[in-house]
VMD Tcl script that draws the C-alpha trace (Angstrom):
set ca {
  {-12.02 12.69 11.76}
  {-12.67 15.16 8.84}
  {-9.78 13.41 6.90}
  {-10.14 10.22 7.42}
  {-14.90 11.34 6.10}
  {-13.33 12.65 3.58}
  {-10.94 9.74 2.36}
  {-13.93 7.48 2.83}
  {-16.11 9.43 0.66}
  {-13.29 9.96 -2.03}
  {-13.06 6.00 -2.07}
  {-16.63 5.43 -2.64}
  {-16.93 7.48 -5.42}
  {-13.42 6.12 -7.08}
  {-15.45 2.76 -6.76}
  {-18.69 3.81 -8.19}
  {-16.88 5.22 -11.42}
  {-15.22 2.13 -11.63}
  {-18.66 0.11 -12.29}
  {-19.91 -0.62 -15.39}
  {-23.26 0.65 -15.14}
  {-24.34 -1.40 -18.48}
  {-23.17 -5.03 -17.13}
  {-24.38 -7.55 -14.80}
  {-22.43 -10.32 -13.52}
  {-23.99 -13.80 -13.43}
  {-23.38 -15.69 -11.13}
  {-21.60 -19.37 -12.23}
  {-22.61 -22.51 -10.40}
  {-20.51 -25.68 -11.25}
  {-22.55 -28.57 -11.97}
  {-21.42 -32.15 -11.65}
  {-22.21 -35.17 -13.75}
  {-25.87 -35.06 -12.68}
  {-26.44 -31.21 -12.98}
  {-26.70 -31.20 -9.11}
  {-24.82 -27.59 -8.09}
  {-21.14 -28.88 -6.82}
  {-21.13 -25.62 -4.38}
  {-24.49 -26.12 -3.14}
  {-23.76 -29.50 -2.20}
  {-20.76 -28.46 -0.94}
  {-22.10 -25.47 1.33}
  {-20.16 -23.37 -0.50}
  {-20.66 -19.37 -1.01}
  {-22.13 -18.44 -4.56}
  {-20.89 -15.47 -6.25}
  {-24.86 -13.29 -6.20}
  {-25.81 -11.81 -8.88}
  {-24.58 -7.91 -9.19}
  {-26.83 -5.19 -9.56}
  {-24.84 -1.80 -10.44}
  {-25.73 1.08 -8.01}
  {-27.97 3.86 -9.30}
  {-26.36 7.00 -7.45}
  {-24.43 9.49 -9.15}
  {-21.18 10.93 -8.37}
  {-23.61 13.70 -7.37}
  {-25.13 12.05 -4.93}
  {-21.88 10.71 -3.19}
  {-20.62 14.41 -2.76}
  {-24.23 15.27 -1.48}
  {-23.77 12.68 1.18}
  {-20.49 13.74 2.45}
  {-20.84 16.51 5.21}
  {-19.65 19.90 4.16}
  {-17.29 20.35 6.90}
  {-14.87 17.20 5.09}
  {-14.34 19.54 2.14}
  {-12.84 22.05 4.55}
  {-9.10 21.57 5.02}
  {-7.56 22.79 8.13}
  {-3.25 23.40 7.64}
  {-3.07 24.05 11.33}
  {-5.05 21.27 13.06}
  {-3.35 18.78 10.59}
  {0.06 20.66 11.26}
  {-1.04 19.42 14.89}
  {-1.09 15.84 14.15}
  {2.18 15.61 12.22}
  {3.41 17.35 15.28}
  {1.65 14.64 17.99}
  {3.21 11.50 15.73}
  {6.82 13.40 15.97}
  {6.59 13.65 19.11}
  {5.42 10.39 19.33}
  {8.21 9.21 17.67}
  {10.99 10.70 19.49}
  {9.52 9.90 22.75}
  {9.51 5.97 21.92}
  {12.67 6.44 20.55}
  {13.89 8.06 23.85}
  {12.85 5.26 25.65}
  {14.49 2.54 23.42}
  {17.37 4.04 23.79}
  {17.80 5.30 27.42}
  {15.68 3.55 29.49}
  {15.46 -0.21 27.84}
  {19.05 -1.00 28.17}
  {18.54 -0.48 31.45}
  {16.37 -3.55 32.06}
  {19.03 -6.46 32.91}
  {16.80 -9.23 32.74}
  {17.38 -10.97 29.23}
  {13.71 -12.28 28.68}
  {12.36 -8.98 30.13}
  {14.56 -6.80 27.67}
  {13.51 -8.38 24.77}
  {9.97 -8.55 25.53}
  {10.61 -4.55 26.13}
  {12.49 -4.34 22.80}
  {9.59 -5.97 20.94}
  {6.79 -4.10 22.59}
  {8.94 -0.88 21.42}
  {8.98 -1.98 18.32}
  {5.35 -2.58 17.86}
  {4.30 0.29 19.11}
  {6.91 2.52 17.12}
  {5.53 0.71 14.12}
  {2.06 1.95 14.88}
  {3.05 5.09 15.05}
  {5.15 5.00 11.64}
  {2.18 3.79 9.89}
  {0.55 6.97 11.15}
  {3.32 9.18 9.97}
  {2.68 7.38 6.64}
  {-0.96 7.95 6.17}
  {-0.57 11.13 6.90}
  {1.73 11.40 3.81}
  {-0.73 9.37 1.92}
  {-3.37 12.01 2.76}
  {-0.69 14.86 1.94}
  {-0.90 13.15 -1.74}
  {-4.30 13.47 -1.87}
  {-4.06 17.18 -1.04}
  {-6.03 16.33 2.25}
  {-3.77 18.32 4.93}
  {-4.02 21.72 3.38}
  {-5.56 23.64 1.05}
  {-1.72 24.47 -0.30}
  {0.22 22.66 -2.32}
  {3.20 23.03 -0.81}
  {2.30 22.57 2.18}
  {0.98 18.97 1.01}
  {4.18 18.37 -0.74}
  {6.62 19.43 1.74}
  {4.95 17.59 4.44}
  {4.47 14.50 2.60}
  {8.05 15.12 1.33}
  {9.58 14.36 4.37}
  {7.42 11.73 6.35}
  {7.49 9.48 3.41}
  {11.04 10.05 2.96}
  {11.56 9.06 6.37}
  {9.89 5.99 5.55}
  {12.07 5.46 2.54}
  {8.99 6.23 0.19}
  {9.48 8.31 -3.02}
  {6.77 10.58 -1.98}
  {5.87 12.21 -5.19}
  {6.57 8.68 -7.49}
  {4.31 7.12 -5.23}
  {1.78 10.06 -4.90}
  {1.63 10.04 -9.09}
  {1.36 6.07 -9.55}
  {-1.23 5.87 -6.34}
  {-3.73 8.82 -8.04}
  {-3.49 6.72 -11.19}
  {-5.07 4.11 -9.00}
  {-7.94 5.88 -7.37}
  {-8.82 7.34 -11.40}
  {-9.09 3.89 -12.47}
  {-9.84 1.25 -9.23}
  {-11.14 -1.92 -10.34}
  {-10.56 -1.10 -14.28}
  {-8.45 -3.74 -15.32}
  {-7.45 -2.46 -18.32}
  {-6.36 0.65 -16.95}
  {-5.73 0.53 -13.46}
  {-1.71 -0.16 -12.10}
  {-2.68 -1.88 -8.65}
  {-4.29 -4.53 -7.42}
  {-5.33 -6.14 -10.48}
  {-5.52 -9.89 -11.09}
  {-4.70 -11.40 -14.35}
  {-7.55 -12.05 -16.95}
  {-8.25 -15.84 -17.51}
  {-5.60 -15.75 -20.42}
  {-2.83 -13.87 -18.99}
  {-3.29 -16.56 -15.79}
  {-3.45 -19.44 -18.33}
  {0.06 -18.60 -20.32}
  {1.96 -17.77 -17.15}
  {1.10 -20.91 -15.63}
  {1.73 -22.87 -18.60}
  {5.19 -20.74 -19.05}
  {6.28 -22.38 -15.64}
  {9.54 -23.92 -14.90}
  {9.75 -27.15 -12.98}
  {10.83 -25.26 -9.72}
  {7.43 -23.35 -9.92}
  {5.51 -26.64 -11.07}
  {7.48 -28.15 -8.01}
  {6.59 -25.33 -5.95}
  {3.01 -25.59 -6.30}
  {2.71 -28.93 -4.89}
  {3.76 -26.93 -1.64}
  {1.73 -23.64 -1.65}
  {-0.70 -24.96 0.77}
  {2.12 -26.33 3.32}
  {1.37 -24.59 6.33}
  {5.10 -23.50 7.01}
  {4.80 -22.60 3.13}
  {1.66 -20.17 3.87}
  {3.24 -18.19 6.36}
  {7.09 -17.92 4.62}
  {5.09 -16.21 1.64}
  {2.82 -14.61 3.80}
  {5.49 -12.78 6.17}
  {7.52 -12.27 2.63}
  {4.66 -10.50 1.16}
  {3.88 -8.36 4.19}
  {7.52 -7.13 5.28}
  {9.31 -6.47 1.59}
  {6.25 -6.47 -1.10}
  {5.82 -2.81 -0.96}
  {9.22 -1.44 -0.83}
  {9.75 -4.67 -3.95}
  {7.35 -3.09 -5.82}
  {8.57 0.53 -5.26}
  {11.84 -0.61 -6.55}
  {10.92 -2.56 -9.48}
  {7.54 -2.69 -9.87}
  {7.16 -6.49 -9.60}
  {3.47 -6.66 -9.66}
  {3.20 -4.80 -13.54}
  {0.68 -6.23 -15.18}
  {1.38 -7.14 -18.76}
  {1.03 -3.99 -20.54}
  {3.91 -2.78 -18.09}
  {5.87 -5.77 -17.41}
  {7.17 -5.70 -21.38}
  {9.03 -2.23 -20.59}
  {12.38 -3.34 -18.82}
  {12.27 -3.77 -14.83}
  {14.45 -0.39 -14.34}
  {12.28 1.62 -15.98}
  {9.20 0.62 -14.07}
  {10.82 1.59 -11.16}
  {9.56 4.39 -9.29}
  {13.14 6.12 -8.95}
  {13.32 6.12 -12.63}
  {13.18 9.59 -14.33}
  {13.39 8.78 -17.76}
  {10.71 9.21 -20.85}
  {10.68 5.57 -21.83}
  {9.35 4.07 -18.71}
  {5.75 3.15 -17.98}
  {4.28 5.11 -15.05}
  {5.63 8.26 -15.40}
  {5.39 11.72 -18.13}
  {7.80 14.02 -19.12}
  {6.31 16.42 -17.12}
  {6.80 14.73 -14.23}
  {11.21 14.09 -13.94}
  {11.55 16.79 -11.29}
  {9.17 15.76 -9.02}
  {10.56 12.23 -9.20}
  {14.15 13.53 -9.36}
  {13.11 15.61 -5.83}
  {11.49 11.99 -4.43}
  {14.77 10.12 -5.49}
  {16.52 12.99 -3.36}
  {14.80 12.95 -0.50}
  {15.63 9.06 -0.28}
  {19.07 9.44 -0.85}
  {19.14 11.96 2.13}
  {17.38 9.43 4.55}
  {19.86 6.82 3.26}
  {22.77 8.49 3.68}
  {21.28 8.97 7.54}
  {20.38 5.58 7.71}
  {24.39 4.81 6.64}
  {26.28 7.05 9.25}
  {23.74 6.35 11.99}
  {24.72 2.50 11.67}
  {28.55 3.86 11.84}
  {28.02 5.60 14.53}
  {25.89 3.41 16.46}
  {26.11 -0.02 14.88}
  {23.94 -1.74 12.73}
  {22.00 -3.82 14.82}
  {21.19 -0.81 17.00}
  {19.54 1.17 14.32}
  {17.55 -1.88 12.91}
  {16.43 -2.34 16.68}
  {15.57 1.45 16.61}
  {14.48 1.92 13.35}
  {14.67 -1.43 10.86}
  {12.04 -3.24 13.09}
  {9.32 -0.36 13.55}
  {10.22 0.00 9.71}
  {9.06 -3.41 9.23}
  {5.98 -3.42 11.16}
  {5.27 -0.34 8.68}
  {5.14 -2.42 5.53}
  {3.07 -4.78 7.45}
  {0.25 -2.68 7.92}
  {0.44 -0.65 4.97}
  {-0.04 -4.36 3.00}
  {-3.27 -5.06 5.53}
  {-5.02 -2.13 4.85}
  {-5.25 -2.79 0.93}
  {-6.13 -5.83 1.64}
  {-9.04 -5.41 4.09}
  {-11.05 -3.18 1.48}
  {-9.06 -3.27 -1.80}
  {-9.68 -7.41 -2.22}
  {-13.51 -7.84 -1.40}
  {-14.65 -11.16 -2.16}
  {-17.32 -9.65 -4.82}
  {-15.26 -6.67 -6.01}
  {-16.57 -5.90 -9.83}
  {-13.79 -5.56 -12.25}
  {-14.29 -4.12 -15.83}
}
mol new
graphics top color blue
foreach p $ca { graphics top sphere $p radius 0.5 }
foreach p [lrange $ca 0 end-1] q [lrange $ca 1 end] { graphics top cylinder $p $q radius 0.2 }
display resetview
């Protein structure tokens, strides 16, 4: 698809101008005792030595195909339209036709398959909005905005919070002074945080390679990180994590927090209104039809949402010989 050229083109350049074109990374071998090479012996993979590309940000636009600069508002209009309808026909199913199955095992397996699928199907609601931030879907703005408005409000994302913190990101990817995701710690930042552990971490350690341990952090990471760090910002890095949690928050307007400008408190002011809306929604439709019914109907897909949203960035955001500055 023309989009999804485009997006890939947009991401190779945000990684080229992350390089440093000066620097070469060396590859370091641990030696034992004998200077044999530990990972050698070991079978290990070595780190290779990094050469830094020699095209241009010229060159990358060159590549890309002329018709991925041209945005269409109708044909995408057409997609947000196929994953509505998508939506409401799964939905329609859920609700009228799966009660219907009286076998027990059956109408959970049903209920499960539903919920999959309706995930899917979020997740493309939601890249859409992530594409609407880019100013992918049209060549107007408010088309962008009100689009991405209201699928990632539906999704219970501050659209234009996120949209402003995420462009941050694709300025400065793999910059780790600079950039505000995905960024490990430098040696010495790692070094005082582990030795600033309490014995329940220390304790804790011992465990982190427990099987059942694995997959509790694992499902933990891949159901509530996202909407964790939308809310607080968990993952600042140091230069962030000194302002206080609230005001690294994505809902928070004010001019003493970290991610945000003056310039921006409406926009965030509109995001933090179009997320009341859906929860207010999300409220009366659990009055109405219980709880459990709208986490069947909605809470579960919802779920399988942050799932994949976390396994995408980590599939090409966490390469094994990713460059950092």
């Amino acid at each position: 698809m023309a989009i999804e050229a485009c997006d890939a083109g947009r991401g190779l350049a945000s990684r080229h101008d992350s390089l440093d074109a000066t620097a070469t990374t060396t590859a370091t071998q641990p030696l034992d005792d004998t200077g044999h090479d530990k990972a050698e012996d070991a079978g290990k993979h070595v780190r290779p030595n990094f050469t830094p590309p020699t095209y241009t940000w010229k060159d990358v636009h060159d590549a890309i195909p002329k018709h991925c600069f041209e945005r269409d508002t109708l044909r995408s209009l057409s997609y947000v339209f196929r994953d509505i309808v998508f939506v409401l026909s799964l939905a329609s199913i859920a609700v009228f036709l799966i009660p219907l199955i009286e076998n027990a095992p059956l109408n959970r397996l049903a209920w499960f398959a539903y919920q999959f699928a309706q995930g899917l199907v979020f997740t493309g609601l939601w890249e859409l909005a992530h594409e609407c931030g880019h100013g992918a879907l049209s060549e107007h703005k408010w088309v962008n905005n009100a689009l991405g408005m209201s699928m990632h409000s539906f999704l219970l994302v501050p659209f234009h919070a996120w949209r402003i913190t995420h462009s941050t990101h694709h300025k400065t990817t793999n910059n780790i002074e600079a950039d505000v995701a995905f960024v490990p710690d430098v040696q010495e930042d790692w070094e005082a945080k582990r030795a600033a552990r309490g014995g329940f971490m220390k304790a804790m350690e011992l465990l982190e390679d427990v099987p059942i341990a694995v997959l509790l952090e694992l499902v933990g990471h891949q159901l509530i990180a996202f909407p964790t760090y939308i809310l607080i910002n968990n993952f600042a890095l140091p230069r962030m994590a000194k302002f206080p949690w609230w005001t690294r928050s994505h809902f928070y307007f004010g001019k003493d927090g970290p991610n945000f400008k003056p310039l921006h408190k409406m926009d965030i002011i509109i995001s933090d209104i179009g997320i009341g809306v859906m929860a207010a929604l999300i409220w009366m439709a659990s009055n109405y039809f219980g709880a459990w019914q709208v986490m069947k109907v909605y809470g579960f897909p919802y779920l399988w949402t942050n799932h994949w949203i976390r396994t995408f960035p980590l599939s090409h955001c966490a390469h094994l010989y990713t460059n950092l500055k």
